[in-house]
Structure formats: C-alpha cells, structure tokens
FITIVEX-708226 format. One record per residue (C-alpha): residue in three letters; x negated, y negated, z negated. Coordinates in nm, 2 decimals, always signed. Layout:
# FITIVEX-708226
REC   mimar     east    north       up
REC     Ala        X        Y        Z
...
***
This chain:
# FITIVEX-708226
REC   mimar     east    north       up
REC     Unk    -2.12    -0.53    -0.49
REC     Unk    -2.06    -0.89    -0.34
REC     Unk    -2.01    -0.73    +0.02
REC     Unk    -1.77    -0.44    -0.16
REC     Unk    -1.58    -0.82    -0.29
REC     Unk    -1.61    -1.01    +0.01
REC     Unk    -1.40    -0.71    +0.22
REC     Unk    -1.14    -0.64    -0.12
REC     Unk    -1.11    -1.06    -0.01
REC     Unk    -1.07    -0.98    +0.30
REC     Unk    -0.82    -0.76    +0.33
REC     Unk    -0.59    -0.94    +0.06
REC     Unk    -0.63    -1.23    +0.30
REC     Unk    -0.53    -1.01    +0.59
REC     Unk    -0.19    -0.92    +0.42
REC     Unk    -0.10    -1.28    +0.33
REC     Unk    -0.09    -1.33    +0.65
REC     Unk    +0.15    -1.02    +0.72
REC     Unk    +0.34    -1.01    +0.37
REC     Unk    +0.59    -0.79    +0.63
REC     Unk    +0.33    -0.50    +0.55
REC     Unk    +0.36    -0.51    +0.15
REC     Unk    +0.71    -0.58    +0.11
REC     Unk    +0.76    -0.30    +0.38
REC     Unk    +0.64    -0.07    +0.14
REC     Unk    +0.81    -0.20    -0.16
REC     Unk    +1.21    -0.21    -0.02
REC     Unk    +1.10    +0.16    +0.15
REC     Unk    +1.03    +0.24    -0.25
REC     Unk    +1.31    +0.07    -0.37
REC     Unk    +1.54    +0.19    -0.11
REC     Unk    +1.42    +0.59    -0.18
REC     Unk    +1.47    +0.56    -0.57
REC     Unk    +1.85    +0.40    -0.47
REC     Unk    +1.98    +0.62    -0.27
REC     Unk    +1.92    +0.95    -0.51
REC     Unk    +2.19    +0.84    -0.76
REC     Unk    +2.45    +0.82    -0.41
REC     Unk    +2.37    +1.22    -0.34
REC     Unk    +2.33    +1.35    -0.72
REC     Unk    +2.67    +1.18    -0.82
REC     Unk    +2.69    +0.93    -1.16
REC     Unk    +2.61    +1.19    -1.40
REC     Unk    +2.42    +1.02    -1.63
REC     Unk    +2.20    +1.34    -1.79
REC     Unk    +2.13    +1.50    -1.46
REC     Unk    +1.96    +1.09    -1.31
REC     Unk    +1.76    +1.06    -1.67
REC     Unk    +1.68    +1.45    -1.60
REC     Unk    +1.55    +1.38    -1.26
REC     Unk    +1.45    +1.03    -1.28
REC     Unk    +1.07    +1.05    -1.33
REC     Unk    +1.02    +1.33    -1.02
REC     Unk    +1.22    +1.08    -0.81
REC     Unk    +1.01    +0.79    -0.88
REC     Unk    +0.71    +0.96    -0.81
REC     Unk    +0.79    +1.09    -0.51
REC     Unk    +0.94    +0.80    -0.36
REC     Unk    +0.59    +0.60    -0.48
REC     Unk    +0.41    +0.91    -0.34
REC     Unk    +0.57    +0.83    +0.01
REC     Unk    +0.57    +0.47    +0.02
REC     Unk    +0.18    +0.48    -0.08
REC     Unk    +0.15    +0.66    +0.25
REC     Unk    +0.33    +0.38    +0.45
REC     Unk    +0.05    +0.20    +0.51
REC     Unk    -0.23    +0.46    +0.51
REC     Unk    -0.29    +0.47    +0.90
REC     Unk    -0.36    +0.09    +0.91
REC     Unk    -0.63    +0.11    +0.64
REC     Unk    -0.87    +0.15    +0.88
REC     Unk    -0.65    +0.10    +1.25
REC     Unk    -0.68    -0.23    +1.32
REC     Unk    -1.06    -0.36    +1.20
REC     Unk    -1.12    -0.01    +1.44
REC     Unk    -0.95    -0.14    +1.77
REC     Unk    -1.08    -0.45    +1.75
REC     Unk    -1.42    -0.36    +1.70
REC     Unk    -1.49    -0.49    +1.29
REC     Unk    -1.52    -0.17    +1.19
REC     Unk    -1.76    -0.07    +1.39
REC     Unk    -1.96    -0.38    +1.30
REC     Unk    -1.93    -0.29    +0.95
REC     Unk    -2.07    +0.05    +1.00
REC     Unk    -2.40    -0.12    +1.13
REC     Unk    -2.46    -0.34    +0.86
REC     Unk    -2.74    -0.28    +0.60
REC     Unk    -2.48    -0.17    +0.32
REC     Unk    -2.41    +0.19    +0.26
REC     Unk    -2.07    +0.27    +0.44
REC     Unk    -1.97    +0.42    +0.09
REC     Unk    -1.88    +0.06    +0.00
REC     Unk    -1.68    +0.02    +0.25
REC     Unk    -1.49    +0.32    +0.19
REC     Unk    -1.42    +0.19    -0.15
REC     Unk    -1.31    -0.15    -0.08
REC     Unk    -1.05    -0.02    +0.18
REC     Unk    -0.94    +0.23    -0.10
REC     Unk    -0.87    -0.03    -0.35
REC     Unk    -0.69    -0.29    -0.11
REC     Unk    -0.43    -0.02    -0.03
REC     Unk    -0.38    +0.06    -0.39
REC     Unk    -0.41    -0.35    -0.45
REC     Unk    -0.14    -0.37    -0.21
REC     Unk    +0.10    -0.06    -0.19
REC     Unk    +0.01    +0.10    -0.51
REC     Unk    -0.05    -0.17    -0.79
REC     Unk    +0.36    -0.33    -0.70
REC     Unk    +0.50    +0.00    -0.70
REC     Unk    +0.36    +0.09    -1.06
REC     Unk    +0.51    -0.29    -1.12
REC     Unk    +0.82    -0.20    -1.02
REC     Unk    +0.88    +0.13    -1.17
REC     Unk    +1.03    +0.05    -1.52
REC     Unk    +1.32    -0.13    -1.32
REC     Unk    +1.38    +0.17    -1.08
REC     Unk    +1.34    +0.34    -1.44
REC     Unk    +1.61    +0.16    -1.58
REC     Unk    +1.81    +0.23    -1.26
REC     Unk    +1.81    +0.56    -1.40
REC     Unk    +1.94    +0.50    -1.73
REC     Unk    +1.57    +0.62    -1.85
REC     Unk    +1.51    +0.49    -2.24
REC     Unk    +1.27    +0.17    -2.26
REC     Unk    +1.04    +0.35    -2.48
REC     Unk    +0.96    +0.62    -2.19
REC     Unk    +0.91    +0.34    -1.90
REC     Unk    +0.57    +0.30    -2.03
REC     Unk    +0.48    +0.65    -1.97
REC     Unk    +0.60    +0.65    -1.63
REC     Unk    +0.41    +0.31    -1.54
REC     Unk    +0.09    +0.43    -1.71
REC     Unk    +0.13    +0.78    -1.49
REC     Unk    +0.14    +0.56    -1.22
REC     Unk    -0.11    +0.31    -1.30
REC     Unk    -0.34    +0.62    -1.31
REC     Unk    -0.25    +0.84    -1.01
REC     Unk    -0.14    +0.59    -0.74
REC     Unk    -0.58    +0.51    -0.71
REC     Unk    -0.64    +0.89    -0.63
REC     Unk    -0.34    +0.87    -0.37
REC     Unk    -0.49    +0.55    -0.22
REC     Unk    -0.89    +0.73    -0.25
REC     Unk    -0.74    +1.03    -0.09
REC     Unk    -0.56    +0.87    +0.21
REC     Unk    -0.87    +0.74    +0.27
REC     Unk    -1.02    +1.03    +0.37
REC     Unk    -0.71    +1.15    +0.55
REC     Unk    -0.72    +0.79    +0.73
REC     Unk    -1.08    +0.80    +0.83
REC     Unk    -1.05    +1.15    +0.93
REC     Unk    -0.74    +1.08    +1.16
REC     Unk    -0.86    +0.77    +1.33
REC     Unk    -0.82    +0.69    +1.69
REC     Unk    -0.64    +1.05    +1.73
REC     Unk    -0.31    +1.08    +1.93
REC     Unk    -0.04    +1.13    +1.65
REC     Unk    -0.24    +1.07    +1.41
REC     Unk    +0.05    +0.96    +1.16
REC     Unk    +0.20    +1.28    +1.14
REC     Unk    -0.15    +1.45    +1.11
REC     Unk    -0.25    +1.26    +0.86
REC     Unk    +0.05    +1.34    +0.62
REC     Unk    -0.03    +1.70    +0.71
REC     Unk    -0.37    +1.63    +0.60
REC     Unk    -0.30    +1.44    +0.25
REC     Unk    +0.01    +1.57    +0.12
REC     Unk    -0.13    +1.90    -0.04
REC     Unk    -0.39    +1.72    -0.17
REC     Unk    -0.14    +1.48    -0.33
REC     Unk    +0.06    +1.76    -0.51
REC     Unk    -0.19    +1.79    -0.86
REC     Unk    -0.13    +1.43    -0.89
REC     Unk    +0.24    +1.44    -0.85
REC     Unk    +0.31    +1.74    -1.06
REC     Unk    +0.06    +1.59    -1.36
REC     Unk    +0.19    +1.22    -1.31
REC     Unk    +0.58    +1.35    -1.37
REC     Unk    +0.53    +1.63    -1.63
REC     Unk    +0.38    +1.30    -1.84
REC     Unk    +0.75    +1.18    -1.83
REC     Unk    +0.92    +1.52    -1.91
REC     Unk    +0.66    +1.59    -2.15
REC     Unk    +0.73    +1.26    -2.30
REC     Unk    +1.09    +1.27    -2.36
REC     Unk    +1.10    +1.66    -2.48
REC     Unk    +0.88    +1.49    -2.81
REC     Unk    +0.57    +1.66    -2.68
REC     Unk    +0.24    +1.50    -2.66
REC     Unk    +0.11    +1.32    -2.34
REC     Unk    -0.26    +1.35    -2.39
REC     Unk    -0.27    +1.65    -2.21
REC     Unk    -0.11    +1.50    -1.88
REC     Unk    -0.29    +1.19    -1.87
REC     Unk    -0.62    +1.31    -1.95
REC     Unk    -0.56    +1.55    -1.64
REC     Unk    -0.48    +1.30    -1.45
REC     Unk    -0.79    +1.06    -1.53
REC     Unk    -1.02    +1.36    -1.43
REC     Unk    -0.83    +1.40    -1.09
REC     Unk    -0.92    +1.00    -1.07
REC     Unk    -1.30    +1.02    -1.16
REC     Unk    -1.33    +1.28    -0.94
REC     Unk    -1.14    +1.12    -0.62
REC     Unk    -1.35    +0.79    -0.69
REC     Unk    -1.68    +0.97    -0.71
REC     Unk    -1.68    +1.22    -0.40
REC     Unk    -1.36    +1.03    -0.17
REC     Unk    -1.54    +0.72    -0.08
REC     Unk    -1.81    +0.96    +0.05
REC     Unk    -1.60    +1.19    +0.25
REC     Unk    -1.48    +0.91    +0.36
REC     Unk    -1.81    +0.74    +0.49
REC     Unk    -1.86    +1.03    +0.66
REC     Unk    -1.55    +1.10    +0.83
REC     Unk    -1.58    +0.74    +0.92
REC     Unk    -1.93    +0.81    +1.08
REC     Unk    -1.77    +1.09    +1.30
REC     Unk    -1.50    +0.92    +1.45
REC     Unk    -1.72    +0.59    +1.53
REC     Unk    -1.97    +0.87    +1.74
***
C-alpha cells in the first residue's frame, strides 16, 4: 500500500505543478451547467425539472476531460513503463491512477455541485442528494476511464476512441445517479438509487483496476 500512496503523492504533486489541468475541468463543468438556463429560457419549474440530469451530465463530461492524460504522459516519457517492471502488482498502479483522477476531476466537481444546484433554483434540502449521487458515481467514472485510458494508449485518435469506448459504460451510472434527485423531490425514498449505485462502485473497484492492468500490459508489448 505505501507504493499505491507514494504514486496518489505523485500525481497530486504533478497537478500542482499544472493547476491549468484541474481548473480546466472545473470552469468546462461550470461553464456546461451555465449555459443550459440560456437555451431552456428562465422558467423556473422546467431548470428545477431538469436540473439534476444537467449536472450530471456536465460532471459526466468534464470527468472525461482529463482521462487520456491518466496514463499519457508517465507513457511517453518512459515512467510508466518503469512502473510496470517493478516488483508491485500493476493492479496497484491501476488503482492509484484511478483515484488521482477522481482526487482531481471528480472530488471538486461533487464540491461544486450544490452551487451549480442552487443555480438552478433546486431546494437546499435536495443538494445533498445530488452531492451524495455524486460523491458515489464520479469513482466508477474515474475506475472506468481507466480502462478505456489504458485500453486506448499510444493509439492515433485515441481521444475520440476512448469516449466511444467509456460512454455506454457510463450510462447505469448516470441514469441511477439522477433518478436519486427525481426520486428525491417526488417524496420517494432514495435507498433504492444509492444502493444501486454503491454496487455499480464495488463492482468497478474490484474487477476495473484489473482490466486495467491488463490492458496496460498489452499496450506496453
């Protein structure tokens, strides 16, 4: 576990030294969720109708942001390679790169939600449902665009492929993640939702760090 710390470290200190990366990924969220209430008018039923949907699919595209560089750049310089032959299981490594995206892209966007909620005109007793959604299905996007990241490394368009890969697989999440909202403010219960969405998460962290240590494996041959 102190090598699966030492890279989490790692990468954090990487994006210090390019905050350009996170804040990329927080004014493309920001940005998304802003520009809705400009197309759908100032009706304020239709932006609470809509609001949780629109949240989660602008956090659903700015987690994607900075998928490709999760493994990109310790690749063309050679670290990654370097990593593979060390004596720790590649499955660690998998999982540390998983968690420093969500540490990076997904953790401030579940931060910021309840102000893009209020944006909305959403009721302050429902932001909590939409930041715990969050809090519990931005990890499976960051363990799933693993995969797709390991999967698509060193190919020639491989940004484009890789939404093509991780976008179905992201649908469960987002339909689950949203409903909690809906089911929320329709004075249903929410149990339901987030339990669904806590078995899609145990199941991304136990099988996606090895898909991706393999996937990893065949693009390094």
């Amino acid at each position: 576990m102190n090598f699966t710390w030492q890279l989490m470290a790692r990468d954090l200190k990487l994006a210090l030294r390019r905050p350009g990366d996170v804040l990329n990924v927080l004014f493309f969220f920001v940005v998304v969720v802003s520009l809705f209430p400009l197309s759908l008018g100032a009706e304020p039923a239709l932006l609470r109708q809509l609001a949780p949907a629109i949240v989660w699919v602008s956090a659903l595209l700015a987690s994607m942001l900075g998928l490709q560089r999760m493994f990109a750049p310790d690749h063309e310089d050679g670290t990654l390679e370097q990593m593979l032959l060390s004596p720790y299981p590649p499955v660690l490594l998998a999982l540390a790169k998983a968690v420093s995206h969500w540490l990076l892209s997904g953790l401030p966007l579940v931060l910021l939600s309840p102000v893009m909620g209020l944006q909305y005109d959403l009721p302050t007793e429902e932001l909590p449902v939409l930041a715990l959604s969050l809090l519990i299905g931005t990890p499976v996007l960051s363990l799933i665009g693993g995969v797709g990241a390991a999967l698509t490394l060193g190919a020639r368009g491989g940004g484009v492929l890789l939404g093509l890969l991780v976008l179905p697989l992201f649908i469960p999440v987002l339909i689950f993640g949203s409903s909690a909202s809906y089911a929320y403010a329709a004075g249903m219960e929410i149990q339901g939702h987030v339990s669904i969405l806590l078995a899609c998460l145990l199941l991304t962290l136990c099988f996606a760090p090895w898909a991706t240590a393999m996937a990893l494996k065949v693009a390094m041959e």
